[in-house]
C-alpha positions as CSV (number, residue, x, y, z in Angstrom):
1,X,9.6,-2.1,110.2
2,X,10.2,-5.1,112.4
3,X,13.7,-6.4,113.0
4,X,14.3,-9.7,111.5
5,X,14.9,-12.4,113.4
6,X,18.5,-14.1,113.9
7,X,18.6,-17.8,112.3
8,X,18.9,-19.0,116.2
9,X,15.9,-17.2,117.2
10,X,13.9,-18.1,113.9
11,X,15.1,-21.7,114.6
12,X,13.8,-21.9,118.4
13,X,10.8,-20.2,117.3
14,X,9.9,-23.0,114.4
15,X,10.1,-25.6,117.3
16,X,8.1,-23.9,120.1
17,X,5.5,-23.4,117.3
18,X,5.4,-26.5,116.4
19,X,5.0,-27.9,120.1
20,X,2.3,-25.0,120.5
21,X,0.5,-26.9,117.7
22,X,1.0,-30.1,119.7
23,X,-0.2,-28.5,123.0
24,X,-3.2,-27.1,121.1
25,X,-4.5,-30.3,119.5
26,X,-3.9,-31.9,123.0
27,X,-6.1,-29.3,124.7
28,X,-8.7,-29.8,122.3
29,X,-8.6,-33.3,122.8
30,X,-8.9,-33.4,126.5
31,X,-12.0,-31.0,126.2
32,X,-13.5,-33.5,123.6
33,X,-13.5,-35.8,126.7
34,X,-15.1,-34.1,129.0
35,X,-18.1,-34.9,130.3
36,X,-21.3,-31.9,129.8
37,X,-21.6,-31.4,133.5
38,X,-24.4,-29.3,134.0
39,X,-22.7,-26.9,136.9
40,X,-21.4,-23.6,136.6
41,X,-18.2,-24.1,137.4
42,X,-17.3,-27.5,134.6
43,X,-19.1,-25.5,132.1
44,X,-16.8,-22.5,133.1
45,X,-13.1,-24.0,132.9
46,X,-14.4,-25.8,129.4
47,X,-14.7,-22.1,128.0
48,X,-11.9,-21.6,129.4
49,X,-10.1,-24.2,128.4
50,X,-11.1,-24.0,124.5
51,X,-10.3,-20.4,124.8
52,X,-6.7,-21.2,125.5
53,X,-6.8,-24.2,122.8
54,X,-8.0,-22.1,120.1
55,X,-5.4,-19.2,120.8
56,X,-2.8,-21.7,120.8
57,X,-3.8,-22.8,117.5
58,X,-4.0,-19.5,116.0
59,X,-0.7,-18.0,117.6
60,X,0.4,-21.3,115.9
61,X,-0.9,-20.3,112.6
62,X,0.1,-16.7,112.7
63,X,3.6,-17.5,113.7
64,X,4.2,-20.3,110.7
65,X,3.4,-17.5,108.6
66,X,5.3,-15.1,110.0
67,X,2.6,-12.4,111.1
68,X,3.8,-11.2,114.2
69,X,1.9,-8.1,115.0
70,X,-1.6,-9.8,116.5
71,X,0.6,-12.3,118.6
72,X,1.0,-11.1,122.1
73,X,-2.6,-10.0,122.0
74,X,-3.5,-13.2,121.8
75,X,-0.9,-14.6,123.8
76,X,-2.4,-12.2,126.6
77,X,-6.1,-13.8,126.0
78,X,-4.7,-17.5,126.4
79,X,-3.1,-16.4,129.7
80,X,-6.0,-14.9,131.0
81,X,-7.9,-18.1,130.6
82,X,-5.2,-20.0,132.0
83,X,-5.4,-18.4,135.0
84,X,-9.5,-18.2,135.5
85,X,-9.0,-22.0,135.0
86,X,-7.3,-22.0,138.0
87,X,-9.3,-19.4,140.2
88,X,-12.3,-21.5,138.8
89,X,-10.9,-24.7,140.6
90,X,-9.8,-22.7,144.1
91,X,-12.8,-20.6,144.4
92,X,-16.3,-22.6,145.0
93,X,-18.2,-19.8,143.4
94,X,-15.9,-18.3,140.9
95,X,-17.8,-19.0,137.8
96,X,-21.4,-18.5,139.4
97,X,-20.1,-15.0,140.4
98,X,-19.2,-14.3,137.2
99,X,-22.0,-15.5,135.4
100,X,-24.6,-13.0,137.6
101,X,-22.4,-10.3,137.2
102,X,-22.5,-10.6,133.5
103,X,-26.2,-11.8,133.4
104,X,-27.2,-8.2,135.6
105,X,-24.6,-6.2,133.7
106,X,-26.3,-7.2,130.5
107,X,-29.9,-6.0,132.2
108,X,-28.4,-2.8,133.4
109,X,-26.9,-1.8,130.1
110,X,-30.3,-2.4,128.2
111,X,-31.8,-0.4,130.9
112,X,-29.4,2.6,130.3
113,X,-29.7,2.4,126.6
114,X,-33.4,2.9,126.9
115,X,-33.4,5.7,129.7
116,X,-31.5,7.1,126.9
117,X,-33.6,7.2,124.3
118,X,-33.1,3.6,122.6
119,X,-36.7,3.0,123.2
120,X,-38.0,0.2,120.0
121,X,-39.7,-2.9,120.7
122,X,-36.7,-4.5,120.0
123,X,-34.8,-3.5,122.8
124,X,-37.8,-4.2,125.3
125,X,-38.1,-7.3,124.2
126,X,-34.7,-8.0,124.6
127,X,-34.5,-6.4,128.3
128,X,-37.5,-8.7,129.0
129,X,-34.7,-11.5,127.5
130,X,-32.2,-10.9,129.7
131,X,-33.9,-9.9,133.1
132,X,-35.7,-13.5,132.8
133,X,-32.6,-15.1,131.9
134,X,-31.0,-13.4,135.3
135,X,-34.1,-14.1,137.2
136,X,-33.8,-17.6,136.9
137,X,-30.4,-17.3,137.5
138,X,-30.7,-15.9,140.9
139,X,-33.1,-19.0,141.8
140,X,-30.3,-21.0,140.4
141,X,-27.6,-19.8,142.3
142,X,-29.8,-18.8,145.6
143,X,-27.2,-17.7,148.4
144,X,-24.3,-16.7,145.5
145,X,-23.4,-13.0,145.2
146,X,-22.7,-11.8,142.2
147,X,-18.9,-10.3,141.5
148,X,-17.1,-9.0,138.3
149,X,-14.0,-10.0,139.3
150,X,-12.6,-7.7,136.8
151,X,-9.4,-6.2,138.3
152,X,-7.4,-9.4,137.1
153,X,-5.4,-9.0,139.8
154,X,-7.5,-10.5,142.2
155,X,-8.1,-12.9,139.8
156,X,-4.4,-13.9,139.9
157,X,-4.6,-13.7,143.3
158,X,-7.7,-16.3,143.8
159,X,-5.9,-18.4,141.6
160,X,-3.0,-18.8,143.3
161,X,-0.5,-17.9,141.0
162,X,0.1,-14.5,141.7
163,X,3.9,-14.8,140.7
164,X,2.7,-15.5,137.3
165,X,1.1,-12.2,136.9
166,X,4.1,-10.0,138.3
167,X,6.5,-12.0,136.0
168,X,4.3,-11.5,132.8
169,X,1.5,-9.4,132.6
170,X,3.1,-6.3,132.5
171,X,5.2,-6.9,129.7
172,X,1.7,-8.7,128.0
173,X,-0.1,-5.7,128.5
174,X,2.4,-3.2,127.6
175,X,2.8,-5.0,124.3
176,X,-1.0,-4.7,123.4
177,X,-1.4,-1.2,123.9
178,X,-1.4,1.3,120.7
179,X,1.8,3.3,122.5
180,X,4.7,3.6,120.9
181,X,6.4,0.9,122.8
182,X,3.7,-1.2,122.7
183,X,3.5,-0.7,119.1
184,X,7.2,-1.2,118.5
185,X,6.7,-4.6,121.0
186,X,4.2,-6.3,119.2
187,X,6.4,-7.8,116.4
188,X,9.8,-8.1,118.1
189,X,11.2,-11.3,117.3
190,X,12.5,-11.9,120.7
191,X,9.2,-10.5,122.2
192,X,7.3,-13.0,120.1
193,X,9.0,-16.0,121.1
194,X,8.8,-15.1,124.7
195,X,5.2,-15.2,125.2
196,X,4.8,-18.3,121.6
197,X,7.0,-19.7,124.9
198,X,4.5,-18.4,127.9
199,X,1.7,-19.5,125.8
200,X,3.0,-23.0,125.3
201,X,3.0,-23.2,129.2
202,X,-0.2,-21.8,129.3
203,X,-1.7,-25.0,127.1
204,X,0.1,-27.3,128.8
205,X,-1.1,-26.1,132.4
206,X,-4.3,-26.1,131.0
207,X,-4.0,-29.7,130.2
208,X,-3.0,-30.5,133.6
209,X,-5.7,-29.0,135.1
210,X,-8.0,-30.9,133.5
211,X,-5.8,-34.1,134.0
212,X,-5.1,-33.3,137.8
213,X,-8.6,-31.5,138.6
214,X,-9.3,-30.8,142.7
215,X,-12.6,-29.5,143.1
216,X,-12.3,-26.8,145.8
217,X,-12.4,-29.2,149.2
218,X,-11.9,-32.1,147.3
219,X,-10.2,-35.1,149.3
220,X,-8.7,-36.5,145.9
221,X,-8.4,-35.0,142.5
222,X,-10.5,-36.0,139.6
223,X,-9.8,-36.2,136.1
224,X,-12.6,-33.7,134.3
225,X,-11.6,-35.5,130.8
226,X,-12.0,-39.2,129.8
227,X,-8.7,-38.7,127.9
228,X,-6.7,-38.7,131.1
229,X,-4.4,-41.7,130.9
230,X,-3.7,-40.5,127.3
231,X,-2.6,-36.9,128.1
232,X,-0.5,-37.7,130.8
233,X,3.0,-38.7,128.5
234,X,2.0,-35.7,126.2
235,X,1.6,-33.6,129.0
236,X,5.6,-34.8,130.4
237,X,6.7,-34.6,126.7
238,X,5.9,-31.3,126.1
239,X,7.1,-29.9,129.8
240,X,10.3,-31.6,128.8
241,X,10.4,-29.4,125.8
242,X,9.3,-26.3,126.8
243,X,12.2,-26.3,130.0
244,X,14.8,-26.9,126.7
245,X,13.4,-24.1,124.7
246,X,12.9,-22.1,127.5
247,X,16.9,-22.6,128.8
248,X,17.8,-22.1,124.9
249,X,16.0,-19.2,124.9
250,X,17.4,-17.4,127.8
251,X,21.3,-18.8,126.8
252,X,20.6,-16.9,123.7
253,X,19.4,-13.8,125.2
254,X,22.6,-13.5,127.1
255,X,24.7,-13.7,124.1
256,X,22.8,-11.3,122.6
257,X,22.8,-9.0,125.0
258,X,26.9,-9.4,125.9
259,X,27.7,-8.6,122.5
């Protein structure tokens, strides 16, 4: 069984839930206003981008109800995002990469499945599918390599925001594993508000990005959503209150841990 959380924490968790919800609903509505530009690399950080809006809104959901066990997992997916948003804007062909790595992954896993023995029209015609679909990709993206990027490391690393990933994925990742540590992580109170906390950051960086886009070489950044002007004081709001739940949360720590 979980612990139960101390009327502090279960107070400072209410209100970074409920500015989770706010950052959320923000998110959503700065992707509303974005423009469907047809390169790789918009349609990329909007994925992105509703991926971290829609985990916020069901960490949110989760949390008012008090099931705790799914939490950081999700936490974990929103900060993934967060971060290919940001290797998306400092690499020129992040998201083109990806997309032909995934298209020819998808083509060479078809292939193996029917070297195996998965042999029914169904699966040919859906190898013919995909290699099309990659074909035309690779006139697409003529020059572009393709590239996994799936050590997320690197991905960090392109990004920029390499301290980021030494101060929390670890602890993300060693709560989503099915060890008995991570299993006894998942639901602790003080573990949950941590990353309802990192996740709230997560949102509102996402925001910003959006707000205070720089394509890679850019002279000047460029909004990506029409809803700039109005995200802007929701974007200082909610930095305001996650550096006073953040502080509250660390002051309490301490006490509990000098007791």
């Amino acid at each position: 069984m979980s612990e139960e959380p101390s009327n502090e924490l279960r107070s400072l968790l209410a209100q970074a839930n409920q500015a989770l919800k706010l950052a959320g609903e923000s998110l959503n509505l700065a992707v509303e206003g974005m423009p469907l530009f047809p390169d790789f690399q918009s349609q990329y950080i909007r994925q992105q981008a509703l991926s971290v809006a829609s985990v916020a809104l069901d960490v949110h959901l989760l949390v008012d109800h008090e099931r705790f066990q799914n939490v950081v997992g999700l936490c974990r997916i929103g900060f993934e995002s967060r971060i290919s948003i940001y290797a998306a804007m400092r690499v020129p062909d992040f998201a083109a990469q990806k997309y032909l790595a995934g298209a020819k992954g998808h083509v060479e896993e078809l292939e193996e499945l029917i070297r195996s023995g998965a042999n029914s029209p169904s699966f040919q015609r859906e190898l013919e599918h995909h290699r099309r679909l990659l074909e035309e990709m690779l006139r697409d993206m003529s020059g572009i390599q393709e590239k996994s990027w799936w050590k997320f490391q690197e991905v960090a690393r392109a990004a920029g925001l390499m301290a980021d990933y030494e101060a929390h994925y670890s602890m993300l990742s060693k709560a989503t594993h099915n060890t008995p540590t991570g299993l006894a992580a998942k639901a602790a109170p003080q573990i949950v508000a941590r990353f309802v906390l990192q996740l709230l950051n997560d949102a509102i960086q996402a925001c910003a990005a959006l707000v205070f886009f720089q394509m890679p070489n850019g002279k000047s950044p460029k909004p990506l959503t029409i809803h700039w002007k109005e995200m802007i004081p929701r974007i200082d709001s909610l930095q305001g209150e996650y550096g006073n739940l953040r502080s509250s949360l660390s002051q309490l720590f301490k006490e509990e841990f000098s007791e």
